[in-house]
N, C-alpha and C positions, 0 to 999 in steps of 0.2 A: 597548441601541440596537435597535430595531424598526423593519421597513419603513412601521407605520402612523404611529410617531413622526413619520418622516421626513417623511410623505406632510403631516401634520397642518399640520408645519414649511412645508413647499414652500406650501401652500394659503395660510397666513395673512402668509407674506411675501410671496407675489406679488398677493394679495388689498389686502395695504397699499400696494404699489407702484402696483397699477390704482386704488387712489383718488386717490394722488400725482399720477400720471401729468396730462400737461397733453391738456385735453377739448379740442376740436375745438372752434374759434373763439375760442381762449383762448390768448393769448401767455405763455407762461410765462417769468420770471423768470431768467438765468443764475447768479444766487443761488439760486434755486430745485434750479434742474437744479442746481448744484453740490452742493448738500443733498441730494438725492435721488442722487446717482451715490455720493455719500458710504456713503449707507445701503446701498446695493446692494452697496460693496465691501465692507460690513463683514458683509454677509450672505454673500459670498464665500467671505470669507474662516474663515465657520462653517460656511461648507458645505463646501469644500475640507479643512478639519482631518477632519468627519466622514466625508467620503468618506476620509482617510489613513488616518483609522484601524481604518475599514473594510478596506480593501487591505490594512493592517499586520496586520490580525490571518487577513487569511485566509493572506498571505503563512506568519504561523505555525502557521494549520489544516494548511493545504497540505503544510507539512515535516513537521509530526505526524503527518499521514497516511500522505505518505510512507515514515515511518518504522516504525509501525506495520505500513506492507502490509508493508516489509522485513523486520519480525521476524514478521510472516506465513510469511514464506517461508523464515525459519529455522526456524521449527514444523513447515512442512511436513517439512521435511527430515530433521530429528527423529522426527516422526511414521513416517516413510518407512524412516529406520534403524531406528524401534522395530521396525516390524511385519516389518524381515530377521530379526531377534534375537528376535522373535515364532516364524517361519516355522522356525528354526535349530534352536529349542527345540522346538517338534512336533516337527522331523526324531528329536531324543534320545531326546523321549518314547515317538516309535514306534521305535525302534530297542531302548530299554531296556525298552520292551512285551514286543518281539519274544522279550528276551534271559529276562527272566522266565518265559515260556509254554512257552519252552525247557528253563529251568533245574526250571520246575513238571514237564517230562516226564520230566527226567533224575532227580527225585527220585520222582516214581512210578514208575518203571523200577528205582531202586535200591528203593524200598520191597516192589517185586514181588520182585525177588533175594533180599532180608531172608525177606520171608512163603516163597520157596521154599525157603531156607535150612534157617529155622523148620522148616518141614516136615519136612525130611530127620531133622531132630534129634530132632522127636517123634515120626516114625515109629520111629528107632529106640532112644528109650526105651518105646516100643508094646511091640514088638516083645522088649524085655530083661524087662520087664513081661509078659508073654503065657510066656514061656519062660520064667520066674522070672530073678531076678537071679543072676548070677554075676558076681563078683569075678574084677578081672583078675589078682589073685595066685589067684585059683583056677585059671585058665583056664590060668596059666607052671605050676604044680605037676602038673596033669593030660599035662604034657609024656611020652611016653615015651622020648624021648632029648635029649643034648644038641642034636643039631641040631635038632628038633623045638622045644627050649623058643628057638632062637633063633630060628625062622620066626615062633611063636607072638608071640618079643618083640618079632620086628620090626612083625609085621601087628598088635600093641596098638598097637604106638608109631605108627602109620600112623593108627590113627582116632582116638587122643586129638591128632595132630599135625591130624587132617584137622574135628576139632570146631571145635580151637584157633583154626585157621585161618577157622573160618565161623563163630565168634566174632568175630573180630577186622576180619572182611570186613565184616559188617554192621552192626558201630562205626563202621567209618571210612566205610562208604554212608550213613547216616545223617547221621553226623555234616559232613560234606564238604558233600555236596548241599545240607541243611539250611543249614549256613553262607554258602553262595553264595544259598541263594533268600533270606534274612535280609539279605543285604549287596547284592541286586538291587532288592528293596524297598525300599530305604532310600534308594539311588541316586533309583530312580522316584520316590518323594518328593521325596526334594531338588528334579528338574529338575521337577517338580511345580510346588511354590512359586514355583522361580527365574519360571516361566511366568504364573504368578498375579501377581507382583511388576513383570514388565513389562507387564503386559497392563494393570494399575493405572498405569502410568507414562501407558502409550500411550493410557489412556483422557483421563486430568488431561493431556495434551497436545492431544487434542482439545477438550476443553471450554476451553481456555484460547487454541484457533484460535478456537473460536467465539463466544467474550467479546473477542476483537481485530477480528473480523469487524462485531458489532456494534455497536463503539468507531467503525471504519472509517466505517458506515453514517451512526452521531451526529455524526461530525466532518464528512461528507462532506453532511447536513442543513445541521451551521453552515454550509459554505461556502456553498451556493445561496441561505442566508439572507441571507448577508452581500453576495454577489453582487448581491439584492434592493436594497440599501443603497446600495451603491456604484451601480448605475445610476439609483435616483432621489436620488441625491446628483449624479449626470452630467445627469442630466436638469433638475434646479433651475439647476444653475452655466447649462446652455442656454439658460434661461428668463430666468434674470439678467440676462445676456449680449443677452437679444433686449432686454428692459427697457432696458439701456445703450445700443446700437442705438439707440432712440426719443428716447432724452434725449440722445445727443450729435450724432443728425439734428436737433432742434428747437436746440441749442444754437448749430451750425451756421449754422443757418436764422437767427438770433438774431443775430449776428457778420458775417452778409453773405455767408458760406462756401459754397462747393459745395453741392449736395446731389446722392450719388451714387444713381440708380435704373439697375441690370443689366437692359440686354435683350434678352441673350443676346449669342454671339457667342463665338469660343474664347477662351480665356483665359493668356496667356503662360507659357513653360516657368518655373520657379521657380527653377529651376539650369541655367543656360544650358551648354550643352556636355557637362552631367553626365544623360546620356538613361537610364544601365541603372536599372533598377527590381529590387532586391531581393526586394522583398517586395507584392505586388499585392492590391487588394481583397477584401475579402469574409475567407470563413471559412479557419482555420490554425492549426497548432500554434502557439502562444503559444511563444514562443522562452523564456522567464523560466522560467514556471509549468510549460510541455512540455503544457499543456491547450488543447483547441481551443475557438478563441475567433474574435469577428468582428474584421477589422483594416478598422479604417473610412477607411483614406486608403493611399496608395503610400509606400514607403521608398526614398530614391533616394539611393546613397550619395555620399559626397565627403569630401572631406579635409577635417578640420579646419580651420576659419576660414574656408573657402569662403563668399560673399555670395549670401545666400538674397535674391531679388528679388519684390515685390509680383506678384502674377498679373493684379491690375486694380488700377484705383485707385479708394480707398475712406477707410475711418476707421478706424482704429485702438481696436479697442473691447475689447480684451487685449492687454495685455504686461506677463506676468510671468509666475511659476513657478504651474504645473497640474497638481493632481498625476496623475503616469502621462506626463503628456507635457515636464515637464522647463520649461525656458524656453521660454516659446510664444508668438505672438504671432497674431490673432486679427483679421480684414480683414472688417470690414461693406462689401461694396460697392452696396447697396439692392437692393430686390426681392426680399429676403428670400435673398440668395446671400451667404453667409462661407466668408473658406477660413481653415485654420489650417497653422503653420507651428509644429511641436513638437522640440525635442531641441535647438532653438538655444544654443550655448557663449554668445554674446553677445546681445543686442537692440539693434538701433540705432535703435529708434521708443520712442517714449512712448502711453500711453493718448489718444486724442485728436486724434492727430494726423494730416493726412490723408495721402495717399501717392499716388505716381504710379504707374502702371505700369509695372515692371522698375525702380522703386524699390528699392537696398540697404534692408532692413527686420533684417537678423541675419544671425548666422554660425552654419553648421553646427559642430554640437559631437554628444556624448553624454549628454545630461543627463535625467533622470528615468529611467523602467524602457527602459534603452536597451543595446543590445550590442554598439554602435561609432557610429562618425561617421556621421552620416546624417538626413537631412531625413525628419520623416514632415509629408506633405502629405497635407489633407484638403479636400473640397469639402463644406459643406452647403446645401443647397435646403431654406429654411424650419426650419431646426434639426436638419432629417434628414438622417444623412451619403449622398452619391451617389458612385458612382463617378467619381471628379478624370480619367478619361482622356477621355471624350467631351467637356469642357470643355477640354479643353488641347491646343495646339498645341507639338506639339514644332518 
């Protein structure tokens, strides 16, 4: 369904109504007009569907959308936790940096003690080497007494205790150090990865904002498209509606009837006693949708069943269900001036029929895209809606 469709539709129906239509100096038949009002409603009532369906589907654009930004914003949210647990992991990895560069000093420091060690030991096989070797059973037997051989045994036992010892120091320097810079490196790996695996998260979380983003865009195209639809679907049912006007003035004319022409002058309250206005002309949150939209007449609330009254008197050229405005009824008073009366629970008029001024014509109800009891009241001058207060006397 395409706006040009539509447009195609609107041109070729109102194009056959204007050849229908009775020409100027030409009485036209009441069989006639009744044929021709026939065709009109059934053109209605195909424009009416396509404008429902229009509304229905954006009604379910609208909540995809909705729903969508929603899980927008669980993304964000996500995205927002990743990058703490992004932020958490740096902190580890500079901290386990830290501990490394550390553990790298502590094992150059031991590796320095080892080579100093080393040292000592080569020096003093240099040094046994230079002096020739002597055996430490040489060294206890050259004792000249017994105390002597036990000075002698103790100060052996002292340097093979003190090799033993730096043997055994630069195993466990070695070894130690080594072991913690081996088990720090592997940590820094670990929180390595762990960083790469969510920054992989946090990226597929962003690409998957910005495939919903521009999901958002394409749904948020269908709606204005469809918006296109629905107003030259509004726009046809107005042109209908004016076509009606002209064939049940000539019908009128035809039967002996009134014929009503507005020329000016205020125009009666529509709910006598019920003055507060709700909701007032022009642009406003759409209460439904929560999207700002134009509201082309006054909402004036009342209870249930309250007797919605004619503003002037005129011809009855709608009465029935509209969609968006519910049971509505629909007042040609000539000169090109209709007012409409929407959300009616009852009608108490038929298509046709004429009406007096402060005429019972329907009862306030809630019907069509409505969110309580309440008259929405509109004025149009020439099909175009105007503001209903400068015409009305409260």
């Amino acid at each position: 369904m395409k706006k040009v469709k539509i447009s195609l539709i609107a041109v070729c129906s109102l194009s056959m109504l204007l050849m229908s239509a009775p020409k100027e100096g030409y009485a036209i038949t009441n069989a006639e007009i009744d044929r021709q009002l026939q065709q009109i409603q059934k053109k209605e009532a195909e424009t009416a569907k396509k404008q429902q369906d229009a509304d229905k589907l954006k009604l379910d654009i609208a909540a995809r959308k909705e729903q969508e930004a929603s899980s927008i914003q669980e993304l964000w949210k996500q995205i927002e936790e990743q990058g703490d647990k992004l932020n958490e992991i740096q902190k580890q990895i500079d901290t386990s940096a830290t501990h490394l560069m550390k553990t790298t000093e502590e094992l150059q420091e031991a590796e320095q003690r080892v080579e100093t060690r080393d040292q000592l030991l080569k020096s003093r096989v240099r040094l046994m080497y230079t002096n020739g070797f002597v055996s430490y059973m040489d060294v206890l037997l050259e004792s000249t007494s017994f105390s002597d051989f036990l000075d002698r045994y103790h100060a052996l036992k002292s340097i093979v205790s003190q090799d033993k010892d730096i043997l055994e120091a630069n195993k466990r320097d070695r070894e130690a150090v080594a072991q913690k810079k081996v088990q720090v490196e592997n940590q820094l790996e670990e929180i390595r990865l762990l960083y790469a695996e969510n920054e992989k998260i946090k990226n597929a979380l962003v690409v998957k904002e910005k495939d919903k983003e521009v999901l958002i865009a394409s749904l948020a195209k269908q709606e204005k498209d469809l918006e296109h639809i629905s107003e030259e679907a509004e726009a046809q049912l107005n042109n209908l509606a004016k076509e009606k006007s002209k064939l049940w003035a000539e019908r009128n004319k035809n039967n002996s009837k009134q014929t009503f022409v507005y020329s000016g002058g205020t125009l009666s309250w529509p709910l006598p006693g019920r003055t507060t206005i709700s909701s007032g002309y022009g642009y406003r949150v759409d209460p439904i949708n929560k999207s700002d939209a134009n509201h082309k007449g006054i909402d004036i609330p009342a209870p249930a069943g309250t007797h919605i009254q004619a503003a002037e008197a005129g011809t009855v050229i709608i009465a029935q269900w509209v969609n968006g405005y519910g049971n509505t009824v629909v007042i040609d008073h000539g000169g090109g001036l209709q007012t409409w009366y929407g959300h009616s629970r009852k009608l108490l008029v038929e298509e046709g029929d004429q009406v007096k001024r402060g005429q019972s014509i329907a009862e306030v109800g809630s019907t069509g895209r409505s969110t309580g009891n309440h008259l929405h009241f509109e004025v149009r001058k020439n099909n175009a809606p105007a503001d209903p207060l400068p015409y009305l006397k409260k």
